[in-house]
Structures are given as C-alpha cells and as structure tokens.
PDB file of N, CA, C and O in Angstrom:
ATOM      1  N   UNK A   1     -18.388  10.793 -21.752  1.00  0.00           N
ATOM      2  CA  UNK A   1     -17.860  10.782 -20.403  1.00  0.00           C
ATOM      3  C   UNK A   1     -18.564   9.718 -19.552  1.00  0.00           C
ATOM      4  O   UNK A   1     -17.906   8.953 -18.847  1.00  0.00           O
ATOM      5  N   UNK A   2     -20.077   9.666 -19.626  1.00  0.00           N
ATOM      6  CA  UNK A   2     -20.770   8.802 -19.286  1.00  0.00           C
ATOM      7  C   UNK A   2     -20.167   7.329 -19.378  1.00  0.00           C
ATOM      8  O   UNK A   2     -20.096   6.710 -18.317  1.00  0.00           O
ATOM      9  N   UNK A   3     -19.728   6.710 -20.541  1.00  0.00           N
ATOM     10  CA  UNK A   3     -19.441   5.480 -20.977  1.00  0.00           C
ATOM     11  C   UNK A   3     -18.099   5.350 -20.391  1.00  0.00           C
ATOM     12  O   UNK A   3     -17.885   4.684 -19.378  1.00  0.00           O
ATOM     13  N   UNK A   4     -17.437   5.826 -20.870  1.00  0.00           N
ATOM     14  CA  UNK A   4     -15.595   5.841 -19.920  1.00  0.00           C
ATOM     15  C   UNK A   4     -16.259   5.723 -18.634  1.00  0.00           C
ATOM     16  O   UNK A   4     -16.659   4.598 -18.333  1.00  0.00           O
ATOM     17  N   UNK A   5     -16.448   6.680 -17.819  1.00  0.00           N
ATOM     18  CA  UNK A   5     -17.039   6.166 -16.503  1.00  0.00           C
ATOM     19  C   UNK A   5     -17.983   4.598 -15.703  1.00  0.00           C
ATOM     20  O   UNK A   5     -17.932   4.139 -14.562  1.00  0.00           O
ATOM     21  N   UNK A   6     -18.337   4.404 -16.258  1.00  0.00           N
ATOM     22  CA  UNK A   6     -19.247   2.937 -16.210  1.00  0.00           C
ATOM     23  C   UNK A   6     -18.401   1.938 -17.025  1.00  0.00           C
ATOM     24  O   UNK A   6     -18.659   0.805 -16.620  1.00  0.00           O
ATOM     25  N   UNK A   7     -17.420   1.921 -18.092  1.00  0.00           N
ATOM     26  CA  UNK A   7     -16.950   0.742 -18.207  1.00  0.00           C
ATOM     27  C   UNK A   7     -15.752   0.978 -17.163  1.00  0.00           C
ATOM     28  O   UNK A   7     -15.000   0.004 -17.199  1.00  0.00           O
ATOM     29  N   UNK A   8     -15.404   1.775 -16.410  1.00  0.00           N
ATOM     30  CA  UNK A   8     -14.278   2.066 -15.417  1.00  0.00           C
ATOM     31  C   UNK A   8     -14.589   1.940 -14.420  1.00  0.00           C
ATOM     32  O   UNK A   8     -13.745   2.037 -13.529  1.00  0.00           O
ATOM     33  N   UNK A   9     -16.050   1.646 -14.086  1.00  0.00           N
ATOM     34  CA  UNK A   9     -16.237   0.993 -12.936  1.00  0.00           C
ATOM     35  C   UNK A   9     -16.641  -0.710 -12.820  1.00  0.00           C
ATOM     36  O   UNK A   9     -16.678  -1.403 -11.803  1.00  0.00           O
ATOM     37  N   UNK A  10     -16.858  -1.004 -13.915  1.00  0.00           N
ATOM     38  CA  UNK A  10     -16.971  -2.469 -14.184  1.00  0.00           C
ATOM     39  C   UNK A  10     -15.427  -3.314 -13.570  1.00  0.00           C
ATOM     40  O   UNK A  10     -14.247  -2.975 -13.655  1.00  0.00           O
ATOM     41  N   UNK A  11     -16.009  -4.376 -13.025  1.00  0.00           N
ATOM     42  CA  UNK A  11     -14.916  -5.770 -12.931  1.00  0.00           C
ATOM     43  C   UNK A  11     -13.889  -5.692 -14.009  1.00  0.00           C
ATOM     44  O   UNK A  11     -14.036  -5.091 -15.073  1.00  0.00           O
ATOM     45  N   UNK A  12     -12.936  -6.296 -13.668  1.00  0.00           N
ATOM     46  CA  UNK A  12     -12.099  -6.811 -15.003  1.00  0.00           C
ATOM     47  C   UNK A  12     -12.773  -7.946 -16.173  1.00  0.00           C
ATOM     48  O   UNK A  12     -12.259  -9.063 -16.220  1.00  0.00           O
ATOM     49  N   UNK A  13     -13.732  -7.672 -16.944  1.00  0.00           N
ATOM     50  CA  UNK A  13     -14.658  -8.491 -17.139  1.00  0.00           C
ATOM     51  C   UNK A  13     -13.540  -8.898 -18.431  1.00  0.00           C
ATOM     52  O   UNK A  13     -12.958  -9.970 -18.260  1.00  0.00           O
ATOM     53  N   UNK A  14     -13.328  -8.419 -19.223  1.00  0.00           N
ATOM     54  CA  UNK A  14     -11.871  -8.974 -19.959  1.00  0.00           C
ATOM     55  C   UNK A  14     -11.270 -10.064 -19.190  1.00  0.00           C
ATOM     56  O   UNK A  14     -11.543 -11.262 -19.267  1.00  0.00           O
ATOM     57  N   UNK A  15     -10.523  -9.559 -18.532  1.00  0.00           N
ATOM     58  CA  UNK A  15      -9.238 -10.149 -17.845  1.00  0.00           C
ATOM     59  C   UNK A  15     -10.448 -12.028 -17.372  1.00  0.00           C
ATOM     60  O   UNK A  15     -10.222 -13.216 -17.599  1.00  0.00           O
ATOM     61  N   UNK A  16     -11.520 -11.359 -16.744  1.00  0.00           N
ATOM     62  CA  UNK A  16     -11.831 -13.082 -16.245  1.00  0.00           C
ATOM     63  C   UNK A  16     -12.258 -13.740 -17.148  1.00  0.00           C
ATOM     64  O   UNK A  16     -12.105 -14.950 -16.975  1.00  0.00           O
ATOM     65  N   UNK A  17     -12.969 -13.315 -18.493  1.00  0.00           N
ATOM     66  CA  UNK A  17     -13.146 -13.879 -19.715  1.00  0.00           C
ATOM     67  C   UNK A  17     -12.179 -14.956 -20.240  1.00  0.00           C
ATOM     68  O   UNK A  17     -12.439 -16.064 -20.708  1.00  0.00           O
ATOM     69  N   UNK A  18     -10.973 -14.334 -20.038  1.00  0.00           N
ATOM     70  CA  UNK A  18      -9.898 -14.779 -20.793  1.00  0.00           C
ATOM     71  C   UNK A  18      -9.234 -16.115 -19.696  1.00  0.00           C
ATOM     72  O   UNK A  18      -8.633 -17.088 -20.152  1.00  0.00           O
ATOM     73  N   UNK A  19      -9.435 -15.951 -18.567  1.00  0.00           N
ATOM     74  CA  UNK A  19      -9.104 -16.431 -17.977  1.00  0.00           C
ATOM     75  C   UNK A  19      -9.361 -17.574 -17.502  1.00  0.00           C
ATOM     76  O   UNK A  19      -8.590 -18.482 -17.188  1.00  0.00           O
ATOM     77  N   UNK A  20     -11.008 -17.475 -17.436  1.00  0.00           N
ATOM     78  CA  UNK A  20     -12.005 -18.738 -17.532  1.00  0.00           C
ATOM     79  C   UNK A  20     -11.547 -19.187 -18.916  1.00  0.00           C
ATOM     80  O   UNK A  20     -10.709 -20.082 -18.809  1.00  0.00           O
ATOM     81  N   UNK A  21     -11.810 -18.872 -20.137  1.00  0.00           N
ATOM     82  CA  UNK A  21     -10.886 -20.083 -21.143  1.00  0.00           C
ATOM     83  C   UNK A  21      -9.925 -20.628 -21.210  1.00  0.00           C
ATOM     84  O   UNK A  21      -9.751 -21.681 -21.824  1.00  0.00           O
ATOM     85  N   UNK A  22      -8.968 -19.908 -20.479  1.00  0.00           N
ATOM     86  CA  UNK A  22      -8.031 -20.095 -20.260  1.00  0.00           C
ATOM     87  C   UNK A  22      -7.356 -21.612 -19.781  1.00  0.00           C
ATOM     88  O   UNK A  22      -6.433 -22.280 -20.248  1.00  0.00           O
ATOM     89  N   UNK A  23      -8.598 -21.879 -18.223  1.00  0.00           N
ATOM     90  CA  UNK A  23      -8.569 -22.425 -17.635  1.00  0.00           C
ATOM     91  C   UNK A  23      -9.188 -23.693 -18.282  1.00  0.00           C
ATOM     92  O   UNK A  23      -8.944 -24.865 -17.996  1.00  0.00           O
ATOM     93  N   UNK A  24     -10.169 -23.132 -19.356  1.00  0.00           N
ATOM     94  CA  UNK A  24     -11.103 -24.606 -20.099  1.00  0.00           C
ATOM     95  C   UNK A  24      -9.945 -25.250 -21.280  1.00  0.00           C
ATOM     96  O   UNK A  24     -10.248 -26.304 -21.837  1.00  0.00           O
ATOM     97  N   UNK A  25      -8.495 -24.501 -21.657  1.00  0.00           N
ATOM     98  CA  UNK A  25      -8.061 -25.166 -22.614  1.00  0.00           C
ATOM     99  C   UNK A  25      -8.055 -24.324 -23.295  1.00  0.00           C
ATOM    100  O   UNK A  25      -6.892 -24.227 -23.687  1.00  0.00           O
ATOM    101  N   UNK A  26      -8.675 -23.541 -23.760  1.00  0.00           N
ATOM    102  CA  UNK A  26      -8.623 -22.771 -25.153  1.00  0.00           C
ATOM    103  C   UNK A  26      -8.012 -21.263 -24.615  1.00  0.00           C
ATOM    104  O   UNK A  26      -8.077 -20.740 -23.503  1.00  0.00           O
ATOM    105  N   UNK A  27      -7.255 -20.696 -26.168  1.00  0.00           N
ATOM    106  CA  UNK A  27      -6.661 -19.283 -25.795  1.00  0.00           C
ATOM    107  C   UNK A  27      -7.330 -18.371 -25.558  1.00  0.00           C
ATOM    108  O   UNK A  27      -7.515 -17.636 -26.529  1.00  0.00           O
ATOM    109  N   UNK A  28      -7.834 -18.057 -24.574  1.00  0.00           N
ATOM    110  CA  UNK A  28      -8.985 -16.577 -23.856  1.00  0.00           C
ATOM    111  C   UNK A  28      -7.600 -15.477 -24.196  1.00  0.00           C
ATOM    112  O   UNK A  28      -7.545 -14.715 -25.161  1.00  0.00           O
ATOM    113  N   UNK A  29      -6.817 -15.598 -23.405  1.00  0.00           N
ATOM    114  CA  UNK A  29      -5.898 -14.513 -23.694  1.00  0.00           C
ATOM    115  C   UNK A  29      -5.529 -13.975 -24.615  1.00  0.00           C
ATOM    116  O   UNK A  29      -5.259 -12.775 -24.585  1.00  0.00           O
ATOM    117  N   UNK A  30      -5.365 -15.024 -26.145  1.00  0.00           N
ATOM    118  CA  UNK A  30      -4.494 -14.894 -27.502  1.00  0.00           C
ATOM    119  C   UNK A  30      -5.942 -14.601 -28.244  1.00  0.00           C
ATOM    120  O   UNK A  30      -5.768 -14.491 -29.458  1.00  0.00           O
ATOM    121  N   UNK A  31      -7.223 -14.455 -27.878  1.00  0.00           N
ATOM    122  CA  UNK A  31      -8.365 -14.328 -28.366  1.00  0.00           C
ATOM    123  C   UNK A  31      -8.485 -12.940 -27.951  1.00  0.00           C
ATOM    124  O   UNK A  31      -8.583 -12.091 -28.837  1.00  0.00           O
ATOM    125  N   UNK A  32      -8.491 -12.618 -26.837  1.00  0.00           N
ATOM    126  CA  UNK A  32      -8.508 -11.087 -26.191  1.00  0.00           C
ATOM    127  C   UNK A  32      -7.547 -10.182 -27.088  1.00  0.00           C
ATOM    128  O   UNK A  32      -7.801  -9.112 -27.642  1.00  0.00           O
ATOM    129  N   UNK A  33      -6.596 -10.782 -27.072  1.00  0.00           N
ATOM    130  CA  UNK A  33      -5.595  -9.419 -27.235  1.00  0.00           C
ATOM    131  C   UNK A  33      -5.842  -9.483 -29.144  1.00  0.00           C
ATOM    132  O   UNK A  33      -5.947  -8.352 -29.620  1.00  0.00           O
ATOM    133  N   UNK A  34      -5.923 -10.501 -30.060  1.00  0.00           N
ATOM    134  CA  UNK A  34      -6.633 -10.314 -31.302  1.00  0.00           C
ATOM    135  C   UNK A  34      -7.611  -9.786 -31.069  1.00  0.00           C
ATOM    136  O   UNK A  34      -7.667  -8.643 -31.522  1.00  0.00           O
ATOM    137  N   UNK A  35      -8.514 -10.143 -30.500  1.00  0.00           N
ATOM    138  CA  UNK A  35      -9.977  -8.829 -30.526  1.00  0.00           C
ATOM    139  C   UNK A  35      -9.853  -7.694 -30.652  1.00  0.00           C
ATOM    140  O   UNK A  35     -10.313  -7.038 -31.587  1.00  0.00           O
ATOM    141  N   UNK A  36      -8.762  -6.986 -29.088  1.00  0.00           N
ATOM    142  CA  UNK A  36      -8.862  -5.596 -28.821  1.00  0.00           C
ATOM    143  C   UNK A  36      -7.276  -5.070 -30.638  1.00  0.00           C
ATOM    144  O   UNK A  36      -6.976  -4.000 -31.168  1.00  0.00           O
ATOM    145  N   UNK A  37      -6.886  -6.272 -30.830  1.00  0.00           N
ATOM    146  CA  UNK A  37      -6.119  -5.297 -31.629  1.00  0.00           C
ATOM    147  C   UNK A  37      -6.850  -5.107 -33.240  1.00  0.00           C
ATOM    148  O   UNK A  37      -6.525  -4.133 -33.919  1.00  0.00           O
ATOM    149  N   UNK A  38      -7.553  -5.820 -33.604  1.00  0.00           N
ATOM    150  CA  UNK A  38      -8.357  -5.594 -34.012  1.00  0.00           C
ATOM    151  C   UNK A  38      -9.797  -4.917 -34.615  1.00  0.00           C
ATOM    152  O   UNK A  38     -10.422  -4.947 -35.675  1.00  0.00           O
ATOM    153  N   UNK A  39      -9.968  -4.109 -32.886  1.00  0.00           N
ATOM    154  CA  UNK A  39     -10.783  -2.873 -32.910  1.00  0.00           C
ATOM    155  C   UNK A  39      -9.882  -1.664 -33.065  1.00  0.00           C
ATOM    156  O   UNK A  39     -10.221  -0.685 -33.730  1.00  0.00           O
ATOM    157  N   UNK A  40      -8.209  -1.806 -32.149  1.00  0.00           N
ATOM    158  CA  UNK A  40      -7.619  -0.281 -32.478  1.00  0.00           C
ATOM    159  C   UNK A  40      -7.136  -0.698 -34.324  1.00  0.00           C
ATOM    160  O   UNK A  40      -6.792   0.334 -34.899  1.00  0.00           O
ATOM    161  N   UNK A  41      -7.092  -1.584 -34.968  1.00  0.00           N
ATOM    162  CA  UNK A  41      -6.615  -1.510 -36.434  1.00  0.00           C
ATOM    163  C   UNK A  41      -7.811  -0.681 -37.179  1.00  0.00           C
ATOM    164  O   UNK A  41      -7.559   0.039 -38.145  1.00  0.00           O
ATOM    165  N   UNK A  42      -9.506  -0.880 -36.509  1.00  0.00           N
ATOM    166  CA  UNK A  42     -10.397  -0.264 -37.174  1.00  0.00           C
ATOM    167  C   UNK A  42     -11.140   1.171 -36.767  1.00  0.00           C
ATOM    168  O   UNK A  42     -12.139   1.842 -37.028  1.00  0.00           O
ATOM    169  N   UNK A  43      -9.980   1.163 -35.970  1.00  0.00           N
ATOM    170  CA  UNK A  43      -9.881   2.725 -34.645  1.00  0.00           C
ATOM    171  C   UNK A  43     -11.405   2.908 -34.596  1.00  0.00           C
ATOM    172  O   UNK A  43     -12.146   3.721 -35.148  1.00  0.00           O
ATOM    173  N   UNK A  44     -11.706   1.545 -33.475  1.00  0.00           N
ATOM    174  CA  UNK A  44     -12.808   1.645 -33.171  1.00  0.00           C
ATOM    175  C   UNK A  44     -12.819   1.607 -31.799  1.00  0.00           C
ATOM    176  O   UNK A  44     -12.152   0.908 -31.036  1.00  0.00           O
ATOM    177  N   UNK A  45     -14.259   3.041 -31.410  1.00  0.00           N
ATOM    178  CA  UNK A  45     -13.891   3.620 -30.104  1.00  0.00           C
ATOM    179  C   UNK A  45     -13.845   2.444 -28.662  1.00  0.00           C
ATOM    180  O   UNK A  45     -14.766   1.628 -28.648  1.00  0.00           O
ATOM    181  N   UNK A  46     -13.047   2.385 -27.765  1.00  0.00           N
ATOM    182  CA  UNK A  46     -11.680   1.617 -26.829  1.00  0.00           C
ATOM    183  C   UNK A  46     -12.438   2.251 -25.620  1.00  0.00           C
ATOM    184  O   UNK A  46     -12.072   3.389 -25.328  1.00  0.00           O
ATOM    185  N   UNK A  47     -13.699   1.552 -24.671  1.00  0.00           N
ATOM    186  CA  UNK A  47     -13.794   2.608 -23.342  1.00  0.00           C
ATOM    187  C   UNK A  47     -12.791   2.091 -22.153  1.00  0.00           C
ATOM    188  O   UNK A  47     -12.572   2.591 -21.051  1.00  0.00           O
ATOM    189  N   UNK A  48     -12.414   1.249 -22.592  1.00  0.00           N
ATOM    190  CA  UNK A  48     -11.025  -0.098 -21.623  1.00  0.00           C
ATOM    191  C   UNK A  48     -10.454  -0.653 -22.476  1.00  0.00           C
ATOM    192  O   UNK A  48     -10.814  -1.157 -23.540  1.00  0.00           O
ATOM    193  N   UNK A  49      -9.227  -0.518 -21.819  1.00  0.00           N
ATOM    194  CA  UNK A  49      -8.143  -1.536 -22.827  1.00  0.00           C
ATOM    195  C   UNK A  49      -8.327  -3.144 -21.745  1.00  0.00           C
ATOM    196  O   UNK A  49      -7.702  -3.562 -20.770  1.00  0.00           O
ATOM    197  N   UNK A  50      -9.291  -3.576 -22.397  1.00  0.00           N
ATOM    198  CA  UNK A  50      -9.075  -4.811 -21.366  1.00  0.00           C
ATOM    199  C   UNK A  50      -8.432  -6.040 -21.353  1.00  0.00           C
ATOM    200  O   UNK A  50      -8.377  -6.956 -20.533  1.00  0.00           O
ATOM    201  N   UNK A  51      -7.827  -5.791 -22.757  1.00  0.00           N
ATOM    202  CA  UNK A  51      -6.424  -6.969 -23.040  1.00  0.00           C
ATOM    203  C   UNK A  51      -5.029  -5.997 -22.236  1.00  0.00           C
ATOM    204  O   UNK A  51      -4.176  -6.836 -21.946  1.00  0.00           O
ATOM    205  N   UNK A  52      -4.792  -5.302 -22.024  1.00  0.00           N
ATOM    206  CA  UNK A  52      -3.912  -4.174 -20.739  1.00  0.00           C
ATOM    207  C   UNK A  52      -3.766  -4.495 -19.420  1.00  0.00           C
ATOM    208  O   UNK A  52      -2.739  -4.379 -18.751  1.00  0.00           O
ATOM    209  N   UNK A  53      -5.140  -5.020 -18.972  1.00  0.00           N
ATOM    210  CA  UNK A  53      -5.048  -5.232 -17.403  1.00  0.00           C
ATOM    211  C   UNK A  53      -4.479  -5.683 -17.046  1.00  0.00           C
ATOM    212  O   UNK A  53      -4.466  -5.805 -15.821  1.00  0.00           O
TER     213      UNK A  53
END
C-alpha cells in the first residue's frame, strides 16, 4: 500500500522521460511503452502505468 501510494504521488516521471527524448530525436515514447509492456509480459509488479498517462 505504501509503494502504490508514493509512486502516486510522484510527477509524471514516465511521461517527461519520454518526452525529453522525444524532444532529443530518439523514441522516449516507443521505448516507454516497450518497457512497460515488457514488465506486464513478465507480470512484473506495475505501481504506475506510466506509458498510460
């Protein structure tokens, strides 16, 4: 409960990740959303869907 709570209060730290590469040229976004699908293929525990935002 602890962890859900604190990554739910964090920034969109995803979303600006992706975004700052975004902005440098390279796919932040198409890198994000392979990452996070990647962890649900190894149903590995998700405290944010931060390719979602």
């Amino acid at each position: 409960a602890e962890r859900l709570a604190w990554a739910k209060a964090l920034p969109p730290l995803g979303k600006q990740w992706a975004e700052a590469r975004n902005a440098a040229g390279q796919p932040g976004t198409e890198i994000l959303k392979a990452w996070m699908g990647e962890m649900r293929a190894a149903n590995q525990p998700i405290a944010r869907q931060w390719d979602r935002e």
